[in-house]
C-alpha positions in Angstrom: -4.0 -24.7 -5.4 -1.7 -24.1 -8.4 1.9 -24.3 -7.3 3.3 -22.7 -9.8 1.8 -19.1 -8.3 -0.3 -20.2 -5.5 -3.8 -20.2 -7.1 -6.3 -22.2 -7.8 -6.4 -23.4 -11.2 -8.6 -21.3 -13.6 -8.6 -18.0 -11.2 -7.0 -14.4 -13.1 -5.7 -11.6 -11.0 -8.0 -8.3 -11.2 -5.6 -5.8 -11.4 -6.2 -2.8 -8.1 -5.1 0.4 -7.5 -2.2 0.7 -5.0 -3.9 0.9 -1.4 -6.2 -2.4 -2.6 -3.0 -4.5 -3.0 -1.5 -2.6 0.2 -4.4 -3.7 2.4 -4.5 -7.2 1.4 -0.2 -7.5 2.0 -0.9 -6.1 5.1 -3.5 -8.9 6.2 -3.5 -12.6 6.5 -4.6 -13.4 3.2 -6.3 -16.7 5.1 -7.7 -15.3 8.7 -7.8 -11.4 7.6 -5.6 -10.9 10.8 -3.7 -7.9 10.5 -0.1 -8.0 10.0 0.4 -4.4 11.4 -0.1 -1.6 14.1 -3.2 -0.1 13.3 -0.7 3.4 13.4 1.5 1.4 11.1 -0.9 0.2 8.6 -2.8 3.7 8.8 0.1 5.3 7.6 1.8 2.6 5.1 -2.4 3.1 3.4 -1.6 6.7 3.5 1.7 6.8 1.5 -0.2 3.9 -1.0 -2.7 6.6 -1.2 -0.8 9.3 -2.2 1.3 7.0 -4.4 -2.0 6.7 -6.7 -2.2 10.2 -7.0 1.5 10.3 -8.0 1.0 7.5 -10.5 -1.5 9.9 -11.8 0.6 12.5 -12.0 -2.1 14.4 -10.4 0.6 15.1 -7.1 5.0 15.1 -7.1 7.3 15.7 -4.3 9.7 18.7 -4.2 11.8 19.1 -1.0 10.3 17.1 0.8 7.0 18.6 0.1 3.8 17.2 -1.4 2.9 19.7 -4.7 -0.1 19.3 -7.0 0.1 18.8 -10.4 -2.7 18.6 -12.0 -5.9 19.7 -10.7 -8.8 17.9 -12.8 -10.7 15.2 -11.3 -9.2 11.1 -10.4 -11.1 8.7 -12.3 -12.0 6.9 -8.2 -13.6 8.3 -6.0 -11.2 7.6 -3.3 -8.1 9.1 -4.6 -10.0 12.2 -5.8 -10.7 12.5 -2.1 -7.6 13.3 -1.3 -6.3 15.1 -4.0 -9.0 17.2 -2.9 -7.4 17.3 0.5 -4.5 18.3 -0.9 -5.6 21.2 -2.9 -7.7 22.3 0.4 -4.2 23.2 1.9 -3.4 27.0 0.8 0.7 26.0 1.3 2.7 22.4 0.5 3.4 20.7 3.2 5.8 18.0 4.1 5.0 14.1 3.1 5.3 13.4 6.5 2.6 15.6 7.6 0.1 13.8 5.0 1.0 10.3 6.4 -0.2 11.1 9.5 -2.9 13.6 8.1 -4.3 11.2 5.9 -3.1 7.7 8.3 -6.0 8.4 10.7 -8.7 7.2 8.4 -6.6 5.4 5.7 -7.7 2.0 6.9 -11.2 2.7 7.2 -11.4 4.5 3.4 -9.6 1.9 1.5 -11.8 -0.5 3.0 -14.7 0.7 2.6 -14.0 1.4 -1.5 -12.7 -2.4 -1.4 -15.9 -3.1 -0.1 -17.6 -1.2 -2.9 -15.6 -2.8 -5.4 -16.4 -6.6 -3.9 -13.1 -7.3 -2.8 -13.4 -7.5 1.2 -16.8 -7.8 3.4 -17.0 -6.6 6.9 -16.0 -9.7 9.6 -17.3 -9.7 12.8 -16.3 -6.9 14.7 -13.8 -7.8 17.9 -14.6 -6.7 21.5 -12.4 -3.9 22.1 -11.0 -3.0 18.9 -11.5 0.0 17.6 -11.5 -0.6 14.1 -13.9 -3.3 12.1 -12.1 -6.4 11.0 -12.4 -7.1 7.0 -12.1 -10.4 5.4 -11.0 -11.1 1.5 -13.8 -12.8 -0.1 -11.4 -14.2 -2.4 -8.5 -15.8 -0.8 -6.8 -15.7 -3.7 -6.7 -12.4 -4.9 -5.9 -11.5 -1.1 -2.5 -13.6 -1.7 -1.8 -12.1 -4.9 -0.4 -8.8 -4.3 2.6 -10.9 -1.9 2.8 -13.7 -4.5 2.9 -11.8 -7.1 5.5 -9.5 -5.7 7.8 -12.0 -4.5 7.8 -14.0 -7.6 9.0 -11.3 -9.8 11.8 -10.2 -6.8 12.9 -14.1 -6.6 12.9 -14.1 -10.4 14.8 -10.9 -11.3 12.2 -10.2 -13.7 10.5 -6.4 -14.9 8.5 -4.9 -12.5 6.0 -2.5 -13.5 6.4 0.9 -11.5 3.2 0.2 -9.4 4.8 -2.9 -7.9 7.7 -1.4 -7.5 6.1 1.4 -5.3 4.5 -1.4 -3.7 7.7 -3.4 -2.6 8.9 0.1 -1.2 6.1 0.6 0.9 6.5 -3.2 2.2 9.8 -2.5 3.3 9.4 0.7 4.9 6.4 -0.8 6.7 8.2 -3.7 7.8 5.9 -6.0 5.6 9.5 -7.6 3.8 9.6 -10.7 5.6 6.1 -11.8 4.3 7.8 -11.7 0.7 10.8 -13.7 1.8 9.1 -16.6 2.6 6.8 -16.5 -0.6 10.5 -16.0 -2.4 12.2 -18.5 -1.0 15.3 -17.7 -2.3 17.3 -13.9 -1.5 15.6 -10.8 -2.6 16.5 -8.2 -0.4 19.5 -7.0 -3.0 17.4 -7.1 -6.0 14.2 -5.1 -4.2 16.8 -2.4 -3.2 18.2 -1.8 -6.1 14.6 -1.2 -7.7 13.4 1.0 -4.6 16.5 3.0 -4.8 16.2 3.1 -8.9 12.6 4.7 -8.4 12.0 8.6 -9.6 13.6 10.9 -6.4 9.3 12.0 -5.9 8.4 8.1 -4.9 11.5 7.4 -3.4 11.1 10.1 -0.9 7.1 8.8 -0.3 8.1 4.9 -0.2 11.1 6.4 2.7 7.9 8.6 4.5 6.4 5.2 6.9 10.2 4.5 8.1 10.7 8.2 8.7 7.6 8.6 10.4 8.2 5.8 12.9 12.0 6.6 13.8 10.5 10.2 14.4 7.6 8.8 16.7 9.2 5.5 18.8 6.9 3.3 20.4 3.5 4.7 18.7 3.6 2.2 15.5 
């Protein structure tokens, strides 16, 4: 392992869409154990989802309410999907409704398309669980979204709006503490101040997990 940034030597980052580098914070980059509820990481996948489209600038947010854009087709197949969702509904509705909406099969879509794309495989599936388990076949890109993230945080340096989006989602989720120990040193002021410096349209979808869960107690 490099210890500079927790690689081995000689292996480059591929760079994913938002959801891929969701999943793979929200999972032991080592045993593919889940970090979160299944309701938890369902709807944190869910907001990452919709955070594509808004880096597409194929969706926005406008009180509180999930309005498209732009109506021509998403490059993956995936994100299309929902936008398609979305422009199904005759009337905007509230991000809140398309976290849970969309967090019932989040887990299962983005990992399948990681699948697709080589990134995870399919583990061997747990007695009792209702979900499949999915293991990174590259521990170290499964690291990379956390190390990644928590270098730039300990490190003050630019972080590109993606990442940014990312750290929001890892807070509301209550994914943070998995960056503090890759930081070492205090982040929590710095990631703040970017999460609250974010356009008012991702700031409100990065605050939809943690508004979800005070609203439903005890079911993430």
């Amino acid at each position: 392992m490099n210890e500079a940034n927790g690689t081995r030597p000689g292996w480059a980052p591929r760079e994913l869409l938002l959801a891929d580098d969701f999943f793979f914070a929200a999972h032991d980059d080592v045993t593919g154990k889940t970090r979160l509820t299944d309701r938890a990481a369902g709807i944190g996948l869910a907001g990452a989802l919709l955070g594509e489209l808004m880096l597409f600038r194929k969706i926005t947010v406008q009180r509180g309410h999930i309005v498209v854009m732009d109506r021509r087709p998403v490059p993956d197949a995936l994100a299309h999907l929902v936008l398609e969702d979305v422009l199904g509904e005759s009337d905007s509705r509230p991000v809140r409704d398309w976290l849970r909406y969309l967090g019932r099969n989040a887990y299962e879509q983005v990992a399948q398309r990681m699948v697709r794309q080589g990134l995870v495989r399919l583990a061997e599936t747990k007695r009792f669980r209702r979900s499949p388990g999915y293991r990174a076949v590259d521990l170290n890109a499964a690291a990379w979204p956390v190390v990644r993230l928590a270098q730039k945080l300990a490190r003050r340096e630019a972080i590109v709006l993606p990442d940014v989006v990312l750290a929001g989602l890892i807070k509301a989720t209550g994914l943070e503490r998995y960056l503090r120990v890759e930081a070492v040193v205090d982040i929590a002021e710095f990631q703040q101040q970017l999460i609250s410096e974010l356009p008012t349209p991702l700031r409100v979808l990065v605050g939809g997990p943690q508004a979800c869960s005070r609203r439903m107690p005890g079911s993430v």
